[in-house]
N, CA, C and O atoms as a CHARMM CRD file, in Angstrom:
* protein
*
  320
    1    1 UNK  N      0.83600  -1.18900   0.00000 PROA 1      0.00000
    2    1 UNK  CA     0.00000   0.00000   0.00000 PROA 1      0.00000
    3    1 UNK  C      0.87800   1.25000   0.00000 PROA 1      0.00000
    4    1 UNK  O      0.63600   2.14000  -0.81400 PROA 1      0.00000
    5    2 UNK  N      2.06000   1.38400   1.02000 PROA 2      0.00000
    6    2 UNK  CA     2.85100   2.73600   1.09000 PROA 2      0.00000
    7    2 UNK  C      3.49100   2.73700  -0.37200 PROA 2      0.00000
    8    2 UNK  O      3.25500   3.78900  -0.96800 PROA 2      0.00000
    9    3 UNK  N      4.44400   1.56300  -1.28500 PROA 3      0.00000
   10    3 UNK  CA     4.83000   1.79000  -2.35700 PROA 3      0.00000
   11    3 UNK  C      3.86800   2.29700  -3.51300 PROA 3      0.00000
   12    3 UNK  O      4.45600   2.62800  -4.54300 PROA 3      0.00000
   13    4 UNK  N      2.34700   2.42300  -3.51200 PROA 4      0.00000
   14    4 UNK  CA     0.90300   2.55300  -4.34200 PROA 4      0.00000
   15    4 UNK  C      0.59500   4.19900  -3.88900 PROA 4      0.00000
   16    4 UNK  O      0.02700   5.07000  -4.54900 PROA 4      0.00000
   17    5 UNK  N      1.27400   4.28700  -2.31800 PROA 5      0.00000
   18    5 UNK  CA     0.87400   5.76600  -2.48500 PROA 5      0.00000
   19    5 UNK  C      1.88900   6.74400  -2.69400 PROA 5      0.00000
   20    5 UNK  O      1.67000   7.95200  -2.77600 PROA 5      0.00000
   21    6 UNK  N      3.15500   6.12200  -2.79100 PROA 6      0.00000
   22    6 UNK  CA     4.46300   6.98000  -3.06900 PROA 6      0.00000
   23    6 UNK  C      5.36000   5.95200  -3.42800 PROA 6      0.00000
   24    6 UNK  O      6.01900   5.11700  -2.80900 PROA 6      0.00000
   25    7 UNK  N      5.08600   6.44600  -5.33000 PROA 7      0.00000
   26    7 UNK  CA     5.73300   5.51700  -5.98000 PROA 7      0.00000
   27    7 UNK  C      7.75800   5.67200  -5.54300 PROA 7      0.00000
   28    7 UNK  O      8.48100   4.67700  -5.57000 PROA 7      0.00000
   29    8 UNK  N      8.19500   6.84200  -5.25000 PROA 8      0.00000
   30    8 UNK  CA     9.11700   6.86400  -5.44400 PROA 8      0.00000
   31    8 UNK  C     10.13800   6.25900  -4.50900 PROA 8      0.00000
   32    8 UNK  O     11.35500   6.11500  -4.62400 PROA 8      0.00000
   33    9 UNK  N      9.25700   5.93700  -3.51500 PROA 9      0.00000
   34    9 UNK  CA     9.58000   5.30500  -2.05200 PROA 9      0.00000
   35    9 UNK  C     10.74900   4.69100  -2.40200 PROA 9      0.00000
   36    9 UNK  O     10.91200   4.63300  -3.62100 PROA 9      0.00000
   37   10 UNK  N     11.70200   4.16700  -1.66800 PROA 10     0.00000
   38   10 UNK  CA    12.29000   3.03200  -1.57900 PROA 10     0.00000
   39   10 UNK  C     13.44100   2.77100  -0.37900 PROA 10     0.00000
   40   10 UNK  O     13.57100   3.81300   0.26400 PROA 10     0.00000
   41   11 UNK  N     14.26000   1.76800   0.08800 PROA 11     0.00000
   42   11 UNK  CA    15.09000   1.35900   0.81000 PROA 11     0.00000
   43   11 UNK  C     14.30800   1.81800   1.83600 PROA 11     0.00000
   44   11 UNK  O     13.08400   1.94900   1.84200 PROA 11     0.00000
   45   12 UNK  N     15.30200   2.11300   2.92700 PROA 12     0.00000
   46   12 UNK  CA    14.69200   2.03800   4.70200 PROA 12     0.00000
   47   12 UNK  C     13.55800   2.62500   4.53600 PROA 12     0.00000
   48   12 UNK  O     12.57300   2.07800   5.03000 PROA 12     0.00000
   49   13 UNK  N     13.37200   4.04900   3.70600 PROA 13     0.00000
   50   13 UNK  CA    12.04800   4.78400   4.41200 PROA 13     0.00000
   51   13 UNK  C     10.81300   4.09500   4.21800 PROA 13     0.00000
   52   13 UNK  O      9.81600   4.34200   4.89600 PROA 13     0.00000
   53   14 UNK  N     10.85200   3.18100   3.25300 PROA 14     0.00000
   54   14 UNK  CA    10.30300   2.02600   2.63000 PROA 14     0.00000
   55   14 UNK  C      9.32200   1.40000   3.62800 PROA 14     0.00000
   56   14 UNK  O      8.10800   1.50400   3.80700 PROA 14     0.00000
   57   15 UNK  N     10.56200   0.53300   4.35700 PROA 15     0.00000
   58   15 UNK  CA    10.68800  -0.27000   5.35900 PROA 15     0.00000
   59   15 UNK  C      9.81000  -0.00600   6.82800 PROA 15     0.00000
   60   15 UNK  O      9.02900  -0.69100   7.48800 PROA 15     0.00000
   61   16 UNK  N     10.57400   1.82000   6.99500 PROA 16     0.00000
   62   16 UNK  CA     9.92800   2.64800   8.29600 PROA 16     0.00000
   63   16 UNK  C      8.55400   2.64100   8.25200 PROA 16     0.00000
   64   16 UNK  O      8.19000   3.01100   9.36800 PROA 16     0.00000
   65   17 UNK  N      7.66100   2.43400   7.60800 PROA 17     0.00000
   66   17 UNK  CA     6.04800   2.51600   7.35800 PROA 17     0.00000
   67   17 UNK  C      5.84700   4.32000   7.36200 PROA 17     0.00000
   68   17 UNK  O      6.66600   5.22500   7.51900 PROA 17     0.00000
   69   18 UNK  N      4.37200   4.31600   7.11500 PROA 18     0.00000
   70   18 UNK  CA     4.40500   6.01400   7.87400 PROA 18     0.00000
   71   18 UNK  C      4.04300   6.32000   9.18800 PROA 18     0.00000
   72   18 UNK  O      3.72600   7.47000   9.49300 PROA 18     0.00000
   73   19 UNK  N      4.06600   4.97700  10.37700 PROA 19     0.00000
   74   19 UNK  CA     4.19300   5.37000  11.95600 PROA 19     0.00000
   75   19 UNK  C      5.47800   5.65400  12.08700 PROA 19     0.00000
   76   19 UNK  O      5.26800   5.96800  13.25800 PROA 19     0.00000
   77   20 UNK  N      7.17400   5.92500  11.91300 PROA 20     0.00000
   78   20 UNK  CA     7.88100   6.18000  12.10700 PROA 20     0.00000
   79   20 UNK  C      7.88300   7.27300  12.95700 PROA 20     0.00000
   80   20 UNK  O      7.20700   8.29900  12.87500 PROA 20     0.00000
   81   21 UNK  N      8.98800   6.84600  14.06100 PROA 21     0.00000
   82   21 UNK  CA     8.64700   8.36700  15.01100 PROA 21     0.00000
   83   21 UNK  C      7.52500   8.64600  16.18300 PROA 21     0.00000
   84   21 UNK  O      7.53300   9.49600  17.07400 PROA 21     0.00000
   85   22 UNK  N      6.45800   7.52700  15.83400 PROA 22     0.00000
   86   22 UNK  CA     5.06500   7.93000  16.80400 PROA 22     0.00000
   87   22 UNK  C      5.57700   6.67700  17.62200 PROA 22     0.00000
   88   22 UNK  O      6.53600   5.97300  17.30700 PROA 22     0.00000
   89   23 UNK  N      4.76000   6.52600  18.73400 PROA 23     0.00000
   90   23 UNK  CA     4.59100   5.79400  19.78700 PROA 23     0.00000
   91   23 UNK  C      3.22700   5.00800  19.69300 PROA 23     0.00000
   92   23 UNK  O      2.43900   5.94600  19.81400 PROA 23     0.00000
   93   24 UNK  N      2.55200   4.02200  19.57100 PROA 24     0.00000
   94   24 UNK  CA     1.21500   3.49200  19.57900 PROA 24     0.00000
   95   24 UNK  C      0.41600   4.46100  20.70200 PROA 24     0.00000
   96   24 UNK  O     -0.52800   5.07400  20.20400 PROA 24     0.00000
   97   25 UNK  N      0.56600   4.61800  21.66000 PROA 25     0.00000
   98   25 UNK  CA    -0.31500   5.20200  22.20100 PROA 25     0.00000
   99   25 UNK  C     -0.39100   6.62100  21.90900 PROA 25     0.00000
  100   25 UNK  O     -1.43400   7.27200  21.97500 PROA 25     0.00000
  101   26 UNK  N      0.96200   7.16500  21.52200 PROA 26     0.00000
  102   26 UNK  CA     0.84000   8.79500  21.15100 PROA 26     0.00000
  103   26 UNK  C     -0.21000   9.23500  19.69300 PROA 26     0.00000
  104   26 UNK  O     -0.77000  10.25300  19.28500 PROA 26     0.00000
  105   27 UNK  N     -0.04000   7.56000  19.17600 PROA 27     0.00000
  106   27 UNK  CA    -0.85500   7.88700  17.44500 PROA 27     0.00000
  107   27 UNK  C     -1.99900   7.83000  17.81200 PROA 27     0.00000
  108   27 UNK  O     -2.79200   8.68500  17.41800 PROA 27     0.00000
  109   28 UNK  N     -2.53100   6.48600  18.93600 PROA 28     0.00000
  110   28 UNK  CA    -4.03000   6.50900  18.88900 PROA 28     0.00000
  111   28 UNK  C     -5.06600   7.65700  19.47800 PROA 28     0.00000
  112   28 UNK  O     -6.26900   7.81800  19.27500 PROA 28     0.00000
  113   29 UNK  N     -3.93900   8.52800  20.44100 PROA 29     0.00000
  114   29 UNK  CA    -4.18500   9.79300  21.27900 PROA 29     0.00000
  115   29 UNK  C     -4.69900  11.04600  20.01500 PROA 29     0.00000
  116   29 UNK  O     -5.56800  11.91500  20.08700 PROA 29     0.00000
  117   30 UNK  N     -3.83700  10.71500  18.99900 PROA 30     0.00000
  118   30 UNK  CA    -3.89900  11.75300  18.16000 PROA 30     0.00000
  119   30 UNK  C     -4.70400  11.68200  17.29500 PROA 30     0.00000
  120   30 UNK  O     -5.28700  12.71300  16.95900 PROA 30     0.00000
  121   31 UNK  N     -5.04200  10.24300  16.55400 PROA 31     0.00000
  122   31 UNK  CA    -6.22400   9.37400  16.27400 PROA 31     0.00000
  123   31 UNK  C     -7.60200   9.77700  16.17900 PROA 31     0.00000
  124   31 UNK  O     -8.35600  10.35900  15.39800 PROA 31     0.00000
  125   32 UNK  N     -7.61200   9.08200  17.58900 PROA 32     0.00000
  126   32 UNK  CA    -8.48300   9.22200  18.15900 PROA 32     0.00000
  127   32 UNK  C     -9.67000  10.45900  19.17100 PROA 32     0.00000
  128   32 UNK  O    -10.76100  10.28000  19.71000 PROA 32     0.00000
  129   33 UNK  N     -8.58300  11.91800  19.01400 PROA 33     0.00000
  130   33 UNK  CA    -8.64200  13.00100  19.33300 PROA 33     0.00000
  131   33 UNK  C     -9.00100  13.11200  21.32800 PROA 33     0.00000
  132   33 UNK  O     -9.72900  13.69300  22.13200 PROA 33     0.00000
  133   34 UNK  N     -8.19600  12.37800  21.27600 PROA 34     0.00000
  134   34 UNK  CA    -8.66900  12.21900  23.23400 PROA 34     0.00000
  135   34 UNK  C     -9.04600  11.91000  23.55100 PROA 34     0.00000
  136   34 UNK  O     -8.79400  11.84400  24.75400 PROA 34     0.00000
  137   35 UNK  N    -10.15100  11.27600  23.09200 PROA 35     0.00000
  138   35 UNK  CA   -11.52400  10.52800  23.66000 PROA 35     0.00000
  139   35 UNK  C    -12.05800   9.11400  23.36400 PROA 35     0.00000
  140   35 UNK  O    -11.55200   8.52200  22.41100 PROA 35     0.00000
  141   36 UNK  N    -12.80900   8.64600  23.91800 PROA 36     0.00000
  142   36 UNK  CA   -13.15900   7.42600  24.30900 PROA 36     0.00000
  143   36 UNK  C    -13.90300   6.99700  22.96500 PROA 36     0.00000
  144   36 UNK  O    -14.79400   7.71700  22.51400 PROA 36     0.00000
  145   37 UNK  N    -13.63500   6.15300  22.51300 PROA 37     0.00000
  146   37 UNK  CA   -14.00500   6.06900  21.01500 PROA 37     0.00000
  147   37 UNK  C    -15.56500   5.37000  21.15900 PROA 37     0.00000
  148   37 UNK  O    -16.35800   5.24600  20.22600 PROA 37     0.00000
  149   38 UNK  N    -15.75400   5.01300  22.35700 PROA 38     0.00000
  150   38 UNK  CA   -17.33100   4.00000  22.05800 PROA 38     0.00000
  151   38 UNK  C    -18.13200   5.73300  22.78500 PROA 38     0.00000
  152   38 UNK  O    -18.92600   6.39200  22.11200 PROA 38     0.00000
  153   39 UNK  N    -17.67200   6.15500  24.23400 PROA 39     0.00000
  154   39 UNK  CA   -18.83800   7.34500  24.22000 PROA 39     0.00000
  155   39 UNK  C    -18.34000   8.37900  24.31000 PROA 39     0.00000
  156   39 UNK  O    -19.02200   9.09600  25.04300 PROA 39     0.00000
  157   40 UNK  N    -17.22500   9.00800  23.83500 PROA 40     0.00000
  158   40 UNK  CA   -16.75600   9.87400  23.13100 PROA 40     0.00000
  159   40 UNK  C    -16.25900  11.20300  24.65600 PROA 40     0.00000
  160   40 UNK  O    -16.02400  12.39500  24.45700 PROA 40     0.00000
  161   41 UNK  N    -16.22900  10.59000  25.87200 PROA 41     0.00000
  162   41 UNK  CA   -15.61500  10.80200  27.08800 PROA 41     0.00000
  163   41 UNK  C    -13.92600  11.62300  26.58300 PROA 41     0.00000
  164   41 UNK  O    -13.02200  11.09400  25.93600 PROA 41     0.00000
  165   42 UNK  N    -13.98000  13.14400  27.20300 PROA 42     0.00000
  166   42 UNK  CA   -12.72800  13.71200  27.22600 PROA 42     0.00000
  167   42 UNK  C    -12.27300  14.08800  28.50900 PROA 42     0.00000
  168   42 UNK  O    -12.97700  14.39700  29.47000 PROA 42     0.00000
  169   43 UNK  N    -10.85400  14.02900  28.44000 PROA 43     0.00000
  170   43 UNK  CA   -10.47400  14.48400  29.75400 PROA 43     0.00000
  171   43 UNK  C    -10.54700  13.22100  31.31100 PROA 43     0.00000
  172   43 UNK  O    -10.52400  13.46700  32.51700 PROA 43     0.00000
  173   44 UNK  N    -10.63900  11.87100  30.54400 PROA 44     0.00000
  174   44 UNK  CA   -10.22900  10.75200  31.13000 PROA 44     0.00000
  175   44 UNK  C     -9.24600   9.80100  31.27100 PROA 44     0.00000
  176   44 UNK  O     -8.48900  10.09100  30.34500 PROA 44     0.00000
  177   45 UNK  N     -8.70800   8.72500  31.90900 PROA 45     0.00000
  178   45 UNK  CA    -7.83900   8.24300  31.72800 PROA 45     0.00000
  179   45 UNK  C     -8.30700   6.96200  30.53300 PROA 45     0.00000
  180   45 UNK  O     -9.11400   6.04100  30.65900 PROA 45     0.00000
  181   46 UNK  N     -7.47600   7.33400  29.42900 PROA 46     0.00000
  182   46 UNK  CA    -8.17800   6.26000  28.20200 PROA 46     0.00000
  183   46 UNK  C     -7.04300   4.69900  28.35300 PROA 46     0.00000
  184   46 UNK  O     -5.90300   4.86000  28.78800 PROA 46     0.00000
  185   47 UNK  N     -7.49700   3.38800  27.97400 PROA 47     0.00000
  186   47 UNK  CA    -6.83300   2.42200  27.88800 PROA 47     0.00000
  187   47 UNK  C     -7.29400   2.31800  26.49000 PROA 47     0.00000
  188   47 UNK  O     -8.41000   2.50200  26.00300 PROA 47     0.00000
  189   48 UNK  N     -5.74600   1.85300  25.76500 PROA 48     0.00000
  190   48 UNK  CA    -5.65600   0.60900  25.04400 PROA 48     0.00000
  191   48 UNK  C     -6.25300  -0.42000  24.46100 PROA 48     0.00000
  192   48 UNK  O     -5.81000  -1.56800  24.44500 PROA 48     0.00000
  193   49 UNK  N     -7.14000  -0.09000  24.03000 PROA 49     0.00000
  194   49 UNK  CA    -7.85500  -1.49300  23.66400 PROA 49     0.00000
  195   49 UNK  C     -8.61700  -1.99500  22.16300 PROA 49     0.00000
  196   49 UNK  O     -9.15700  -1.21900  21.37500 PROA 49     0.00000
  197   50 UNK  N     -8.52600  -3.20500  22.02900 PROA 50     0.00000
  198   50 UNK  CA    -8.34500  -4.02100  20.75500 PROA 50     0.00000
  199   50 UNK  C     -9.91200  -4.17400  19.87400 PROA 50     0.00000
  200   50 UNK  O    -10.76800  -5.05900  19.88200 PROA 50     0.00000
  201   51 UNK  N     -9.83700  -3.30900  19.39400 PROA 51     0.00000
  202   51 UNK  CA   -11.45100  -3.54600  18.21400 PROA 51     0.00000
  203   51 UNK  C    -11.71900  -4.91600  18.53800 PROA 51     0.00000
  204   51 UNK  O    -12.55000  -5.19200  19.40300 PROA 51     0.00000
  205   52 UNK  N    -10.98400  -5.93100  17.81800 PROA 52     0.00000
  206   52 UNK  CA   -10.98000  -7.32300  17.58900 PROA 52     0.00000
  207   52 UNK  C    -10.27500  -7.94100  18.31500 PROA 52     0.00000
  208   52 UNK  O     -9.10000  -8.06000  17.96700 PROA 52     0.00000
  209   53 UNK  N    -10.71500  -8.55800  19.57600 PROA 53     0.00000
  210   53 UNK  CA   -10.05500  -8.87700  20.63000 PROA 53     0.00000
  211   53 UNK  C     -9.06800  -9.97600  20.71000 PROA 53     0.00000
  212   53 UNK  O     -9.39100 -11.16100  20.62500 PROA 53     0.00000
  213   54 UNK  N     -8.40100  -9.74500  20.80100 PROA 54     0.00000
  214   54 UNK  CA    -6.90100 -10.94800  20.49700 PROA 54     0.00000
  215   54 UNK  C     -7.53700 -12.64900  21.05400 PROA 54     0.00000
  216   54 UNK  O     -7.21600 -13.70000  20.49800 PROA 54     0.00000
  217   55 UNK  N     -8.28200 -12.56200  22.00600 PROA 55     0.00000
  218   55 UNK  CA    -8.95700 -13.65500  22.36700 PROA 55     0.00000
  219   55 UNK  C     -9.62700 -14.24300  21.38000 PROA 55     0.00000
  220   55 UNK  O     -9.67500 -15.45900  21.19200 PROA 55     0.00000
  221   56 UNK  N    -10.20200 -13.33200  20.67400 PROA 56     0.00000
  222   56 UNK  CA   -10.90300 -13.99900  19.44000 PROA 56     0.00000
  223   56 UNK  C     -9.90600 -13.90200  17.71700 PROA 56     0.00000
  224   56 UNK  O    -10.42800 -13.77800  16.60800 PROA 56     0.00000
  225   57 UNK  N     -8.67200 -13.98800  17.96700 PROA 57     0.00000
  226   57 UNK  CA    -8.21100 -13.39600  16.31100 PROA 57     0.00000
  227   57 UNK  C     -7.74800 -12.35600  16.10000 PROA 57     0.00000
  228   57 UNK  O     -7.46700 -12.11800  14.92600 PROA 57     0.00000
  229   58 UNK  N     -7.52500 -11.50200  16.94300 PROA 58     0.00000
  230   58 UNK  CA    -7.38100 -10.24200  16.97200 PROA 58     0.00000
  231   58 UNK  C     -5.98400  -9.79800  16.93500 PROA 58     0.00000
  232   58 UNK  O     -5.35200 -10.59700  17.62700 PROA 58     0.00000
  233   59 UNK  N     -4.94900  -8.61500  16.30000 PROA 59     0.00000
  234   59 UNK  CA    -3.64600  -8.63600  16.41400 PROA 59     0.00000
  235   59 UNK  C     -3.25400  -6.98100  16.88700 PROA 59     0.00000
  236   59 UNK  O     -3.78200  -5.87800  16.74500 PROA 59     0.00000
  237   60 UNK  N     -2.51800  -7.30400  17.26400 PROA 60     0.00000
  238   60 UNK  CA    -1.73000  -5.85300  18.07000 PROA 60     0.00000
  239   60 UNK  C     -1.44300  -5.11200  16.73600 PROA 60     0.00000
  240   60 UNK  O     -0.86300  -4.05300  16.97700 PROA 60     0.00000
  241   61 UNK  N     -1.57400  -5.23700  15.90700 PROA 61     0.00000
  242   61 UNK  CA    -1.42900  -3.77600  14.86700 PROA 61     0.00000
  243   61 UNK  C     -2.03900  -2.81000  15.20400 PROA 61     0.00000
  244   61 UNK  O     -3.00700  -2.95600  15.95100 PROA 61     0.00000
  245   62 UNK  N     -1.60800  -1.37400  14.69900 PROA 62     0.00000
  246   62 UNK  CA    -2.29600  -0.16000  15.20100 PROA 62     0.00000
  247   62 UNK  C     -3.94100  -0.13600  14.54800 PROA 62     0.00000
  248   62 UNK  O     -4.82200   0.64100  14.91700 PROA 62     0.00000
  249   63 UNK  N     -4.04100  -0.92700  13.76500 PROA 63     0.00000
  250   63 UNK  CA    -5.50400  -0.74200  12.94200 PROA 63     0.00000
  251   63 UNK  C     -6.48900  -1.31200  13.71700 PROA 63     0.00000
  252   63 UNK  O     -7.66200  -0.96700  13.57500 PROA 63     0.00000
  253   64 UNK  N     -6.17700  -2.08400  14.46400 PROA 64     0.00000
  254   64 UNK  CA    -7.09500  -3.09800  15.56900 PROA 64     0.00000
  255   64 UNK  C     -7.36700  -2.36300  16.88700 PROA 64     0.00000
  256   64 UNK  O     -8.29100  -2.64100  17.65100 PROA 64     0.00000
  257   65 UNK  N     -5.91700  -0.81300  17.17700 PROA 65     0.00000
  258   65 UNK  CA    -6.26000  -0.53600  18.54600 PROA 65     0.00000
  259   65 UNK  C     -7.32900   0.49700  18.54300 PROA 65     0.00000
  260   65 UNK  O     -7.78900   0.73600  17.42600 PROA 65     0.00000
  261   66 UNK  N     -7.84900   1.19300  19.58200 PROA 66     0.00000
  262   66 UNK  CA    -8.30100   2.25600  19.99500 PROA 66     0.00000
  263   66 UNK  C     -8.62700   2.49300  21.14700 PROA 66     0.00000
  264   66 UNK  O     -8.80000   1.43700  21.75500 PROA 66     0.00000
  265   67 UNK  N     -8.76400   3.19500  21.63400 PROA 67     0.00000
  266   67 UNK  CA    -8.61200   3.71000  22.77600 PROA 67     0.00000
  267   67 UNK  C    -10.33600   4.30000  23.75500 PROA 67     0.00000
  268   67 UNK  O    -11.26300   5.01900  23.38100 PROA 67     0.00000
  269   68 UNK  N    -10.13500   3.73000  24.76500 PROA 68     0.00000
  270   68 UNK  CA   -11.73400   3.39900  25.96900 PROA 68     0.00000
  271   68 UNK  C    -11.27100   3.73900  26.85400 PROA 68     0.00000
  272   68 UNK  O    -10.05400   3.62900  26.99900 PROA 68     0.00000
  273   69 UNK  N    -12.10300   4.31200  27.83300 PROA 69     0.00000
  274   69 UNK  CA   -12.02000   4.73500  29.05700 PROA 69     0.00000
  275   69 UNK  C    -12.44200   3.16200  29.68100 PROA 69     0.00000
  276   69 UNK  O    -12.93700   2.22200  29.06000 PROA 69     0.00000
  277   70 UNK  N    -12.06800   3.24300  31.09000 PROA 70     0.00000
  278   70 UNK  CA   -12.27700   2.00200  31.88200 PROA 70     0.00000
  279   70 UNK  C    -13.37700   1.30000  31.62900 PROA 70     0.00000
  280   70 UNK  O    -13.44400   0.17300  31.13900 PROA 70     0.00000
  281   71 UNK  N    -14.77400   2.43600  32.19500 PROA 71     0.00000
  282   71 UNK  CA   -16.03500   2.29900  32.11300 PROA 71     0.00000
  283   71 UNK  C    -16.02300   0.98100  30.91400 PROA 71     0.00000
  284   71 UNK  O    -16.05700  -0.20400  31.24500 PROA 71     0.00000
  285   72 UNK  N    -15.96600   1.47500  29.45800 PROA 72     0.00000
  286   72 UNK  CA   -16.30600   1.48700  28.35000 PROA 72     0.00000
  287   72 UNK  C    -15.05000   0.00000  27.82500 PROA 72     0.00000
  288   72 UNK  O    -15.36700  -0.89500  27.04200 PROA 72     0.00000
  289   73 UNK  N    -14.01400   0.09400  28.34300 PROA 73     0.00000
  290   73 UNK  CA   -13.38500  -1.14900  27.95500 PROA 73     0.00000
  291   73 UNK  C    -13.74900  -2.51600  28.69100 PROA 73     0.00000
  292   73 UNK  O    -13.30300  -3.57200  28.24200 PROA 73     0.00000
  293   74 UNK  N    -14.79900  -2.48600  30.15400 PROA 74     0.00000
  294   74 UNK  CA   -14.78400  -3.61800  30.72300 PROA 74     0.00000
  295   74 UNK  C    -16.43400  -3.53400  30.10500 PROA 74     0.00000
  296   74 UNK  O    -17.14900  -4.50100  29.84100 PROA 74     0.00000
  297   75 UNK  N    -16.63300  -2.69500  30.02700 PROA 75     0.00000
  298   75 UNK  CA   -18.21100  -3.50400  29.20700 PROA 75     0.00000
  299   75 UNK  C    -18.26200  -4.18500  27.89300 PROA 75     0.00000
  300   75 UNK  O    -19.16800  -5.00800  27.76300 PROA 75     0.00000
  301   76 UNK  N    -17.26700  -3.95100  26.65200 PROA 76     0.00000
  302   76 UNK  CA   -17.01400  -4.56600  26.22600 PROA 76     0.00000
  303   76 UNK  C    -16.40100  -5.80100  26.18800 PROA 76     0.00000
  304   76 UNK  O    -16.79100  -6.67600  25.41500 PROA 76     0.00000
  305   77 UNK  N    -15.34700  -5.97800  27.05600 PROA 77     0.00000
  306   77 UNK  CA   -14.55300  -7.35900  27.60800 PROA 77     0.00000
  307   77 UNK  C    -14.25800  -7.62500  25.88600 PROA 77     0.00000
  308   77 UNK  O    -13.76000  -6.83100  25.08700 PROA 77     0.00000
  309   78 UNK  N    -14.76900  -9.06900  25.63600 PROA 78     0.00000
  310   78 UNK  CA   -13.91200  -9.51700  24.48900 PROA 78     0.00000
  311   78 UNK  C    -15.03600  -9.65400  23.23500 PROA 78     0.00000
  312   78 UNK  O    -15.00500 -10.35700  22.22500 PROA 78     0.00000
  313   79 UNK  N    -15.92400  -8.80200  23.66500 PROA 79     0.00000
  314   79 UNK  CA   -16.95400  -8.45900  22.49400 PROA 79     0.00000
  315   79 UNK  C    -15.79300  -7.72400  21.09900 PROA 79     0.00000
  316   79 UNK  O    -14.96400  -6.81900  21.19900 PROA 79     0.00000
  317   80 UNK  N    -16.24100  -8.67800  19.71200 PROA 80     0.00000
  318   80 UNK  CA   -15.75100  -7.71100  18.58800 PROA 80     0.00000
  319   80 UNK  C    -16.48000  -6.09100  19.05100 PROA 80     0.00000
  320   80 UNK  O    -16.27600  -5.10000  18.35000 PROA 80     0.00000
């Protein structure tokens, strides 16, 4: 996909993807604009957590994470 959107790409920067530089939690912060992605809660402490729950299939890539407040990540548990 990165070589399809910049043909001219090549060697390491290639390699670096375009998260280079971010932190998983600093991207999904930025992402995700602060807030709790199921009820949209700002100004909380947000967790980590997996669209597609690794219990069921699910993989630690950044496309799978997003980010829940407590409340909102244990009501889901390992619901897709």
């Amino acid at each position: 996909m990165r070589k399809m959107e910049s043909p001219e790409i090549s060697g390491m920067e290639y390699q670096q993807g375009t998260l280079l530089g971010y932190e998983a939690r600093e991207y999904l912060l930025e992402k995700w604009a602060r807030k709790c992605a199921y009820c949209q809660k700002e100004g909380v402490p947000l967790e980590v957590e997996h669209i597609h729950p690794k219990s069921l299939g699910g993989s630690n890539r950044t496309s799978n994470l997003t980010l829940a407040c407590r409340s909102c990540n244990e009501k889901k548990g390992n619901m897709p």
